[in-house]
C-alpha positions in Angstrom: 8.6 49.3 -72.3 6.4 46.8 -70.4 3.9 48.1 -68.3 1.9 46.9 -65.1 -0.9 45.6 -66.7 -3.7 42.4 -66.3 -5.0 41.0 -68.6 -7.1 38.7 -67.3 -8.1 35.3 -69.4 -11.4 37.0 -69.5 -10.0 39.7 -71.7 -7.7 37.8 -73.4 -10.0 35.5 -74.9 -12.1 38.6 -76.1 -9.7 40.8 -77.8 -7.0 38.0 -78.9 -3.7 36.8 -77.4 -1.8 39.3 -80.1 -3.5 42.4 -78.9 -3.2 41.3 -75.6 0.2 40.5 -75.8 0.9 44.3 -77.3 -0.8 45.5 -74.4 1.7 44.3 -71.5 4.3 45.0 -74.0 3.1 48.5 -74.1 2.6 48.8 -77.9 -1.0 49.7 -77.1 -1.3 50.7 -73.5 -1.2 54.5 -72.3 1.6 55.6 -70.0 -1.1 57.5 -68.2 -4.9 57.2 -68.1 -7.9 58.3 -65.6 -9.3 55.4 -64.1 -12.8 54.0 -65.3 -13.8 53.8 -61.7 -12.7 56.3 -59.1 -12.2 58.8 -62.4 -8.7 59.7 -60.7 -5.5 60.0 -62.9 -3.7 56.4 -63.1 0.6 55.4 -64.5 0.6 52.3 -66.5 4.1 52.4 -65.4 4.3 52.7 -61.6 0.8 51.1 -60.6 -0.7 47.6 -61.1 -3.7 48.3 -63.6 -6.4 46.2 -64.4 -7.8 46.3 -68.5 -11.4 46.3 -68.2 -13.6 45.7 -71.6 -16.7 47.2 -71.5 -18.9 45.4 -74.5 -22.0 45.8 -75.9 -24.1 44.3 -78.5 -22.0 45.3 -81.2 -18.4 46.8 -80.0 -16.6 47.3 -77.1 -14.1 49.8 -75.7 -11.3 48.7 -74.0 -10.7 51.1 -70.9 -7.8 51.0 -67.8 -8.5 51.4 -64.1 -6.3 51.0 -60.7 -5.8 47.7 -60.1 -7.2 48.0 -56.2 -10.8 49.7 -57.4 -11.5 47.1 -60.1 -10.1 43.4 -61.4 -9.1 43.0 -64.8 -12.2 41.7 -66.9 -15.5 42.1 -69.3 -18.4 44.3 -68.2 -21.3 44.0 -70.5 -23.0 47.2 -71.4 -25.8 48.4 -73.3 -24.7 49.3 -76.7 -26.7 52.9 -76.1 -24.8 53.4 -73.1 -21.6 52.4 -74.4 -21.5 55.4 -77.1 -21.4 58.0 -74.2 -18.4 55.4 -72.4 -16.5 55.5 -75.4 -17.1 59.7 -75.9 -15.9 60.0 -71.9 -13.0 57.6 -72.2 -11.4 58.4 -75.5 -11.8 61.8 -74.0 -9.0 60.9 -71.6 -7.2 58.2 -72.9 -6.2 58.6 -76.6 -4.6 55.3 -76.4 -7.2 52.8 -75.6 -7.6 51.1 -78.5 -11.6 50.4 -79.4 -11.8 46.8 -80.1 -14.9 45.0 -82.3 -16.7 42.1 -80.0 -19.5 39.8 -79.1 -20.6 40.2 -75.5 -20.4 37.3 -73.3 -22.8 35.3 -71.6 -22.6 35.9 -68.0 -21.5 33.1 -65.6 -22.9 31.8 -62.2 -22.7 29.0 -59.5 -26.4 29.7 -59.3 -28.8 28.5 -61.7 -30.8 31.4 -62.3 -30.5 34.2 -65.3 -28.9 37.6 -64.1 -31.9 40.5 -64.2 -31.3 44.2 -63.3 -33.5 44.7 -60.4 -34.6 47.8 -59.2 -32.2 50.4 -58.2 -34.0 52.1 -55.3 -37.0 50.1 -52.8 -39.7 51.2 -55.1 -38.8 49.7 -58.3 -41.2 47.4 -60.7 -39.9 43.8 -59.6 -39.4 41.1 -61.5 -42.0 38.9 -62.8 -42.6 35.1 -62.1 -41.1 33.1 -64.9 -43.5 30.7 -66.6 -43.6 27.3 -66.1 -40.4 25.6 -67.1 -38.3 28.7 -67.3 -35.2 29.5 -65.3 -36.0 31.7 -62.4 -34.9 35.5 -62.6 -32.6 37.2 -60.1 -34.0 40.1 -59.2 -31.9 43.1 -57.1 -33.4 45.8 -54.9 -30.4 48.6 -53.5 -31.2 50.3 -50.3 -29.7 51.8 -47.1 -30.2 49.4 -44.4 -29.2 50.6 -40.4 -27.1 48.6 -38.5 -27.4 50.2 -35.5 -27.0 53.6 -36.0 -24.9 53.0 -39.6 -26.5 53.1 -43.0 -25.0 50.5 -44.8 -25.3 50.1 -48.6 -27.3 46.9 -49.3 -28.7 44.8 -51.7 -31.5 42.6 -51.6 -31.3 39.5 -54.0 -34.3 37.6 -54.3 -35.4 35.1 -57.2 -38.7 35.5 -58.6 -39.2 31.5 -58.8 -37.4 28.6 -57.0 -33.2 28.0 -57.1 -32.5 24.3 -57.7 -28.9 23.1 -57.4 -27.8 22.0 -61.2 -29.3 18.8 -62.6 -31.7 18.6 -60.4 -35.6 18.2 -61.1 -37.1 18.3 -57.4 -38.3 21.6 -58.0 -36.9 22.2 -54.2 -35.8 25.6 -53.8 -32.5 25.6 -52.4 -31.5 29.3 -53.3 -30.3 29.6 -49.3 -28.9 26.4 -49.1 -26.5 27.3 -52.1 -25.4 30.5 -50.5 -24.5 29.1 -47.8 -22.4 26.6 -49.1 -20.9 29.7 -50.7 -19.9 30.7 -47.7 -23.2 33.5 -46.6 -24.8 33.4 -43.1 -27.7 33.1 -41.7 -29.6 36.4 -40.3 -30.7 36.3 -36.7 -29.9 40.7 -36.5 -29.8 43.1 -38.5 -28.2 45.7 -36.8 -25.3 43.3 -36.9 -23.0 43.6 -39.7 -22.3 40.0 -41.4 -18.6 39.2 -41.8 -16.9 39.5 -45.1 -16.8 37.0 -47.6 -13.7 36.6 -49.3 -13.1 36.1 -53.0 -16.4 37.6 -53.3 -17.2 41.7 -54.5 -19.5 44.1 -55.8 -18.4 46.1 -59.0 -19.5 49.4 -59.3 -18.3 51.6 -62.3 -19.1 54.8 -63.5 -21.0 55.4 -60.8 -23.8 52.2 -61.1 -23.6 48.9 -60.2 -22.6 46.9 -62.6 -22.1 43.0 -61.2 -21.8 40.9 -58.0 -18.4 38.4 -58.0 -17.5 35.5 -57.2 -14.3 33.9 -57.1 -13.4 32.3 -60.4 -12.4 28.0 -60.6 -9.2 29.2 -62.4 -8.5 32.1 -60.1 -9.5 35.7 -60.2 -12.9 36.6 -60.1 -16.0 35.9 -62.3 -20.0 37.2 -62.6 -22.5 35.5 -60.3 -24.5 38.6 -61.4 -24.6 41.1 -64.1 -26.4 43.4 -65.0 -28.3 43.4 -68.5 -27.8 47.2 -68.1 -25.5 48.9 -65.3 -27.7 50.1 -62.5 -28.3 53.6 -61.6 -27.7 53.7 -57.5 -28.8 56.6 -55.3 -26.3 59.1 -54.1 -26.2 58.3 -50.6 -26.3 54.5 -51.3 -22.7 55.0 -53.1 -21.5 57.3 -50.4 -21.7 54.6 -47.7 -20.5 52.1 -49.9 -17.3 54.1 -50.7 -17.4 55.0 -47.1 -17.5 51.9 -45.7 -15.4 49.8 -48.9 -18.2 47.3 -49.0 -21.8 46.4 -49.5 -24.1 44.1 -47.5 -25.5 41.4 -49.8 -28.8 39.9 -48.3 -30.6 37.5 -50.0 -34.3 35.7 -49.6 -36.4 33.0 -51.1 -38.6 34.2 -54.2 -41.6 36.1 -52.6 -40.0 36.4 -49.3 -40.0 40.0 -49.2 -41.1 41.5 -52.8 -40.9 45.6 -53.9 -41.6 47.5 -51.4 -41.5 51.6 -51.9 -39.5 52.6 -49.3 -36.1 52.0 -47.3 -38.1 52.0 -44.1 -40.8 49.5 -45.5 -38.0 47.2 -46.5 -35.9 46.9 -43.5 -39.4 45.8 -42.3 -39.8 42.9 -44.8 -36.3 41.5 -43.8 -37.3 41.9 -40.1 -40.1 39.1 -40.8 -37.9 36.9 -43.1 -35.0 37.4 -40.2 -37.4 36.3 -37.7 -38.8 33.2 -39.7 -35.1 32.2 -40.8 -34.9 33.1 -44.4 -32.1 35.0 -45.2 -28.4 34.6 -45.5 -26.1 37.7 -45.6 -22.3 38.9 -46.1 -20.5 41.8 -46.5 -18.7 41.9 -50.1 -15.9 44.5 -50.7 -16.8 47.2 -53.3 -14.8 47.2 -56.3 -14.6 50.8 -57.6 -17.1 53.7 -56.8 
């Protein structure tokens, strides 16, 4: 019996058109599953699921989540980490089939390489590249008030300059990219920036895993993954599952650096706010 699944081209092009093709047949899908994100039971027959591949250097394990908590596509994982996935999730679903792949490279509008940052203010950042080398995205998660709200935040900030593609310049136009993106400028930040759409922030198993962007072809894409999902604070994913979204701030390279605490950081985008160097939007969160 056909099933409501997506299989996004993503997927498909992973694990093959045959196997994806049993899949929304329902050769290989489960009637019933617990969902890789919000860990609450799923019906393959009677809600829109999303397949979700997580891969790592070596295999991958093909798992099933509600279609609302996260799109159908491929979340690279350290191979490591990817033994205990694969221990949780055939724990639940004796159907997913595990599946033998090469993970993919990760895409972005942004020329830069995608590098886990730190998951708390506090963490080591990233280092400068060397001369010649792509610059390095790093992320920082905090809690950042607007007015009297913690919000869930992240902080992305390059450790060299963004060029547009092609270009030689050596002009950092990070911002300037962003915003043709469709991110803000900063003049507050007690005020919440308005929601981007097509744009999200996955978080699955409990750590953040990418930050979206909407696909050429439709659906959604990486703009950043993480080389390893990211361990987030308790209260950081509480107001992100509170709220359904994440503020996404974002500076020039050495604009506002690691700082140790939440407090200390809210005070290094206060000076980048006031000299007009950061652009913002709120993303929804895609799982939790």
């Amino acid at each position: 019996m056909p099933r409501m699944l997506d299989v996004s081209d993503e997927v498909r092009s992973e694990i093959g058109d045959d196997e994806a093709d049993r899949l929304l047949g329902g050769d290989r899908a489960p009637d019933s599953y617990e969902c890789t994100s919000c860990r609450t039971p799923g019906d393959t027959h009677v809600e829109p699921t999303s397949t979700v591949l997580f891969v790592g250097d070596e295999t991958a394990v093909l798992a099933f989540a509600h279609a609302r908590c996260i799109p159908s596509q491929v979340v690279p994982v350290a191979e490591e980490q990817l033994v205990g996935a694969v221990r949780s999730i055939n724990q639940a679903q004796t159907g997913a089939p595990d599946l033998a792949a090469p993970a993919p490279a990760p895409a972005g509008h942004v020329p830069a390489a995608p590098q886990p940052g730190p998951a708390a203010p506090g963490g080591a950042a990233a280092q400068s590249p060397a001369p010649g080398q792509a610059a390095i995205l790093g992320i920082t998660c905090g809690l950042v008030l607007h007015g009297k709200v913690g919000h869930a935040s992240l902080v992305v900030e390059p450790t060299g300059p963004v060029g547009r593609p092609g270009s030689t310049s050596g002009e950092d136009e990070f911002l300037d990219l962003l915003q043709d993106a469709g991110f803000q400028p900063v003049t507050d930040l007690d005020e919440t920036p308005e929601q981007l759409p097509g744009w999200s922030v996955l978080v699955a198993m409990g750590k953040l895993h990418a930050i979206l962007q909407p696909a050429a072809a439709g659906g959604s894409t990486g703009w950043w993954q993480a080389h390893q999902p990211l361990q987030v604070t308790d209260a950081w994913r509480m107001a992100a599952s509170q709220l359904s979204e994440v503020t996404m701030y974002a500076v020039p390279a050495g604009m506002v650096g690691r700082q140790p605490r939440e407090d200390l950081l809210r005070q290094a985008l206060e000076r980048a706010v006031a000299l007009g160097q950061v652009v913002a939007a709120s993303l929804p969160l895609a799982g939790t």
